[in-house]
C-alpha positions as CSV (number, residue, x, y, z in Angstrom):
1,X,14.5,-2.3,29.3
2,X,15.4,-4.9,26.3
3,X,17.2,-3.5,23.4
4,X,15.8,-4.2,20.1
5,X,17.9,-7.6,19.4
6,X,17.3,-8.8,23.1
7,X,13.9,-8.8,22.6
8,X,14.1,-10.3,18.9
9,X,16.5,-13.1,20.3
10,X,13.9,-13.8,23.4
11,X,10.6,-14.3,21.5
12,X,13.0,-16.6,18.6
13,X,13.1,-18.5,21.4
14,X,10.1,-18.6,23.0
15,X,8.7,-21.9,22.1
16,X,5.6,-22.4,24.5
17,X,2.7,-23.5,23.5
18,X,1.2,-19.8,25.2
19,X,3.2,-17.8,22.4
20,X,0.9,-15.7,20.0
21,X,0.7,-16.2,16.3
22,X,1.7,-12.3,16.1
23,X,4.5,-12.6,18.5
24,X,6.1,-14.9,15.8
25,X,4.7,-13.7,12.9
26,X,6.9,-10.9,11.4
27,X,4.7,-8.3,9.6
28,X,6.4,-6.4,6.6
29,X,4.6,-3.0,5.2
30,X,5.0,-2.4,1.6
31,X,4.4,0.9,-0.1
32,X,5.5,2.3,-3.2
33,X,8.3,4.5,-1.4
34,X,9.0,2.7,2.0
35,X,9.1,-0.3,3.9
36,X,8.9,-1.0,7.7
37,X,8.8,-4.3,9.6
38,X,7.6,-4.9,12.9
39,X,7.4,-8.0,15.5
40,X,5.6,-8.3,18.9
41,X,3.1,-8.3,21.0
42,X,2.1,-5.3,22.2
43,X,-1.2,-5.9,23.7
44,X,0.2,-8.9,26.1
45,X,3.9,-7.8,26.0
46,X,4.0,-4.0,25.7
47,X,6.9,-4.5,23.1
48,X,6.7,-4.3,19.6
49,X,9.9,-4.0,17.4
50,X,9.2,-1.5,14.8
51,X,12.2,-0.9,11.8
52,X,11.2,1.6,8.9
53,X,13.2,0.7,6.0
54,X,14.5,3.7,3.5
55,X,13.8,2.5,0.0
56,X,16.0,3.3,-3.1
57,X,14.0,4.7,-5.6
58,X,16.5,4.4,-7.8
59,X,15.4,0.1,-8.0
60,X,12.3,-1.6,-7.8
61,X,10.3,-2.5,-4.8
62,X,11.4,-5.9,-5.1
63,X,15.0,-5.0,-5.2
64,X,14.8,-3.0,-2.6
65,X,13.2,-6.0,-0.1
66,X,16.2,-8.1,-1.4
67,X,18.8,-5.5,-0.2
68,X,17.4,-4.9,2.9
69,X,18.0,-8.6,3.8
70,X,21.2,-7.4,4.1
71,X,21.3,-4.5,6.3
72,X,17.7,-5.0,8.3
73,X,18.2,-6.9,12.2
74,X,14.3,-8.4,11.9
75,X,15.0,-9.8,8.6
76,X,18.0,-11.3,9.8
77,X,16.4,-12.9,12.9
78,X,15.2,-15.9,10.6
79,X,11.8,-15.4,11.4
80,X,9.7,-18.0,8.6
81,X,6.3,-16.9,8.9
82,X,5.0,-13.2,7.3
83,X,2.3,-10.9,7.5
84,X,2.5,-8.6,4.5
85,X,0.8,-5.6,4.4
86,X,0.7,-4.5,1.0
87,X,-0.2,-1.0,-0.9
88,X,-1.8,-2.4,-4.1
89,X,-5.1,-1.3,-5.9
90,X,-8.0,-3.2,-4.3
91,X,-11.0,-4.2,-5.9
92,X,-14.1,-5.2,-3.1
93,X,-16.6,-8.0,-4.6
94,X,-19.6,-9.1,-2.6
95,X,-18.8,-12.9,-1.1
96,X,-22.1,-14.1,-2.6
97,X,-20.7,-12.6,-6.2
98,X,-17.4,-13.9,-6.1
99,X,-16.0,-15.9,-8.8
100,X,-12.8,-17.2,-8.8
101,X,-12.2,-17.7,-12.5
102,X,-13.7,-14.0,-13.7
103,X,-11.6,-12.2,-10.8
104,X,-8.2,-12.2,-12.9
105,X,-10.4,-11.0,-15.8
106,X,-12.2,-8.2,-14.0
107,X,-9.4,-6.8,-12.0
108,X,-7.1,-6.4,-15.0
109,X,-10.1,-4.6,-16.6
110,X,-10.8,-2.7,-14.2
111,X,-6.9,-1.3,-13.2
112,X,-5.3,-2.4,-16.0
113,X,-2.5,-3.9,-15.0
114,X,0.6,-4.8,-17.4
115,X,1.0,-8.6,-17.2
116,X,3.7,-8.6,-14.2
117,X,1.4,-8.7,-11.4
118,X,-0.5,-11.6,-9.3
119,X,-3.8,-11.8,-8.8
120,X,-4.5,-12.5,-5.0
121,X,-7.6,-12.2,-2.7
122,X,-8.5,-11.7,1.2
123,X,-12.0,-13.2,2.3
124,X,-13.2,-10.4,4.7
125,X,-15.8,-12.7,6.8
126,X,-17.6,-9.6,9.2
127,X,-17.9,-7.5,5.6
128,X,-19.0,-10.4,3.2
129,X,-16.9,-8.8,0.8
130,X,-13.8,-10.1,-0.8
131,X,-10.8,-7.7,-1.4
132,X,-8.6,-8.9,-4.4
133,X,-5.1,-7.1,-5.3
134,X,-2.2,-7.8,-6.6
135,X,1.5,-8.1,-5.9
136,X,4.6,-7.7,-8.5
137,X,5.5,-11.0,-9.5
138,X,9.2,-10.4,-8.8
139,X,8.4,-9.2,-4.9
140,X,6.2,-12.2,-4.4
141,X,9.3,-14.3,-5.5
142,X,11.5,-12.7,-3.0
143,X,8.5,-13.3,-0.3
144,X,8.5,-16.6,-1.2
145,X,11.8,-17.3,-0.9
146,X,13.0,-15.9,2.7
147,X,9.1,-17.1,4.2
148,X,8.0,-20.5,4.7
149,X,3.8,-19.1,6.1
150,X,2.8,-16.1,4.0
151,X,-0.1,-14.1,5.0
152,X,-0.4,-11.3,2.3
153,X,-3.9,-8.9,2.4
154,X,-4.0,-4.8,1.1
155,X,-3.1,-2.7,3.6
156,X,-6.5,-1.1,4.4
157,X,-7.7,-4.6,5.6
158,X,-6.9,-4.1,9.1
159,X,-8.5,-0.5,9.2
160,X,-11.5,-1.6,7.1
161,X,-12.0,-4.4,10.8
162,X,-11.0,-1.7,12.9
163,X,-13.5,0.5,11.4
164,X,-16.2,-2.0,11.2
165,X,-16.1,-2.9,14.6
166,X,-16.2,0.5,16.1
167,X,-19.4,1.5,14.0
168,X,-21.8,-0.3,16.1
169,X,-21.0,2.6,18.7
170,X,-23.9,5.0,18.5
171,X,-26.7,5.4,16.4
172,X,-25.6,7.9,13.8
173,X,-24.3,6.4,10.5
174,X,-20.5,7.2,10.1
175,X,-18.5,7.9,6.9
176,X,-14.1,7.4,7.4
177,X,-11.6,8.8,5.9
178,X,-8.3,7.2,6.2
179,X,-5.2,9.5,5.1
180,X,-1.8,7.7,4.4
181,X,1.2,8.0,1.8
182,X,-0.7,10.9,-0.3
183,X,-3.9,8.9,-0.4
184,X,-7.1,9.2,0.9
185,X,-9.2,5.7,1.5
186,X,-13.2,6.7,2.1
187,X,-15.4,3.9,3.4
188,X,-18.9,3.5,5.1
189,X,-20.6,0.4,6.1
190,X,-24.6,-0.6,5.7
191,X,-25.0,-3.5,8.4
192,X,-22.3,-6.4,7.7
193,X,-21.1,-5.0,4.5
194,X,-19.5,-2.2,2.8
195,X,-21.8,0.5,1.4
196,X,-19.0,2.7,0.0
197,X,-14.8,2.4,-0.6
198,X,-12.7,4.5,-3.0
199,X,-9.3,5.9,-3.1
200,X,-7.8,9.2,-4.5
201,X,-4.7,11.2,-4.6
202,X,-4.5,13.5,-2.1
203,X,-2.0,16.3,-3.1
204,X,-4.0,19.5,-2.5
205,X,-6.6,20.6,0.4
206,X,-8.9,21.8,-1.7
207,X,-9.1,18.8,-3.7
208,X,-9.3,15.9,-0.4
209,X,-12.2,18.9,1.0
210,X,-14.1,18.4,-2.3
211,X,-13.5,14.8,-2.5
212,X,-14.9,14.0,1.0
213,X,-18.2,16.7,0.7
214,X,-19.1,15.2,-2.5
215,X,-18.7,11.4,-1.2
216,X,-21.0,12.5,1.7
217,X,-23.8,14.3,-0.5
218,X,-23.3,11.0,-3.0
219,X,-23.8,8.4,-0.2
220,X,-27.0,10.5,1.0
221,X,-25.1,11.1,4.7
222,X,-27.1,13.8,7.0
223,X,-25.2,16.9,7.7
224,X,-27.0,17.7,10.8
225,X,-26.8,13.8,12.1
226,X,-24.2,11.7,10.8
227,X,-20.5,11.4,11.6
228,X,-17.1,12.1,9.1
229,X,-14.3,10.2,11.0
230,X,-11.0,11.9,9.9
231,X,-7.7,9.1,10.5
232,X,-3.9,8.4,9.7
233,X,-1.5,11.0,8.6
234,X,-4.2,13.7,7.9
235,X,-2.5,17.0,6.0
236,X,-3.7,20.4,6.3
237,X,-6.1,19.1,8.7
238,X,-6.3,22.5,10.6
239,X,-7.6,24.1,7.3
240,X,-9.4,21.0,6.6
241,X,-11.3,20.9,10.0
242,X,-12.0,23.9,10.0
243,X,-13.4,23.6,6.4
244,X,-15.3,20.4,7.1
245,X,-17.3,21.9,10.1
246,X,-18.7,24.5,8.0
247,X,-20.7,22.2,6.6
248,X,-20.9,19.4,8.5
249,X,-22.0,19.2,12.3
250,X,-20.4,15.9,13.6
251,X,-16.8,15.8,11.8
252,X,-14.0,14.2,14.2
253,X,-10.3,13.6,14.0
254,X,-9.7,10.0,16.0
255,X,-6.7,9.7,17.7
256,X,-5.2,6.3,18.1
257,X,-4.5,6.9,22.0
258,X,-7.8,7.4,22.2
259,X,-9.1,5.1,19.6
260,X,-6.7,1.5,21.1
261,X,-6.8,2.2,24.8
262,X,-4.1,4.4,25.4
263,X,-1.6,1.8,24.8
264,X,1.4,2.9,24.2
265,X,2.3,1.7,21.1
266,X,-0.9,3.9,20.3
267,X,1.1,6.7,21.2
268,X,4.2,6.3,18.5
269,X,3.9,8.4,16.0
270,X,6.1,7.0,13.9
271,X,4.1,3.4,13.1
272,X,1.2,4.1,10.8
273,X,-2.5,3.8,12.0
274,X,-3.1,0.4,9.8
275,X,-0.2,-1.0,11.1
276,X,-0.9,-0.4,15.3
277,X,-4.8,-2.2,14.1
278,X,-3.2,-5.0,13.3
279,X,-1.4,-5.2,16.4
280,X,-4.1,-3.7,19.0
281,X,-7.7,-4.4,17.6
């Protein structure tokens, strides 16, 4: 068994011309009170590294990804291309409505934002949709100056694909709910693009039970035929199960054993959902 900087040390120097873009491709997560990085393969390897980072909340996020340069093994294994996942306020616009000069425009309309932030976008090809966001001007400055290949999308891109790809199974529509750092994502799709995406604050049960019974009944779903998929780190979801199936006949938590395979990266509890999509989709 390879200890964590065996392993980093022997993909650094794997070279071949076999080697997978997300072998060497570090991928850092960014929320607004943690951090994790993570490296590997996991679907040819069976490794991946994964390192949670403890922020200071005391400094910015940007401060906070300097420091850890310091203390962190992955970001010390001079790894010059980057994935980042980020936690930022998305706004979806149709691919056949998107207009690169109005999109700074719009987005600061519609979230508005103070002047210190980027404006950055992710073409999402299956959906026909772009997602645009945007990163703190002093983060994307450190970014830029540890990486040399920056990849940067939200972080719901890779569960939007995951998502996507998984609701050509069966014939009943399907609405998700995707349940991460006190938020709640809810998403449906209508053929290749999105029919529905929102986000809320998800601090009480009663409030995240109301929130997903009223985005059903709004998106005209079937409580008799269509499917709520429940995913992430779901709270109360006992009470909340037990709530939803009350009034809705097909509600169902996934479970990312079953959902990528049984891997067993799947099985760590610790690595968020969004993250182990990226990695076993």
């Amino acid at each position: 068994m390879q200890t964590h900087k065996q392993y980093v040390t022997h993909i650094m120097a794997d070279t071949t011309n076999n080697i997978s873009d997300k072998k060497l491709r570090l991928t850092i997560r960014i929320c607004k009170d943690n951090m994790a990085f993570s490296v590997g393969d996991p679907q040819e390897s069976g490794q991946l590294v994964y390192e949670p980072y403890h922020m200071n909340a005391g400094i910015s996020i940007a401060a906070n990804l300097r420091e850890a340069f310091h203390v962190s093994e992955l970001l010390q294994s001079g790894y010059k291309r980057v994935l980042i996942e980020l936690d930022a306020p998305v706004m979806l616009v149709p691919t056949d409505e998107y207009a690169g000069q109005d999109v700074e425009a719009l987005y600061h309309h519609t979230y508005h934002q103070n002047g210190s932030e980027e404006i950055l976008s992710s073409v999402l090809p299956d959906l026909n949709a772009v997602a645009v966001f945007s990163i703190n001007k002093d983060l994307k400055l450190v970014i830029d100056d540890h990486f040399q290949d920056i990849r940067i999308q939200p972080l719901m891109q890779s569960v939007w694909t995951h998502c996507y790809r998984r609701s050509f199974s069966g014939t009943r529509r399907k609405l998700y709910a995707y349940f991460h750092e006190k938020q709640l994502e809810v998403f449906c799709f209508q053929q290749n693009r999105f029919r529905f995406s929102n986000s809320f604050v998800t601090t009480h049960a009663h409030d995240i039970l109301y929130y997903l019974l009223y985005i059903w009944k709004l998106t005209g779903m079937e409580a008799e035929k269509d499917e709520l998929y429940l995913l992430g780190s779901m709270p109360h979801e006992d009470w909340l199960t037990t709530q939803i199936k009350q009034h809705l006949q097909y509600c169902r938590v996934i479970s990312p054993e079953a959902d990528f395979n049984n891997n067993s990266i799947a099985k760590q509890k610790n690595i968020p959902y969004d993250m182990k999509a990226i990695y076993l989709d």
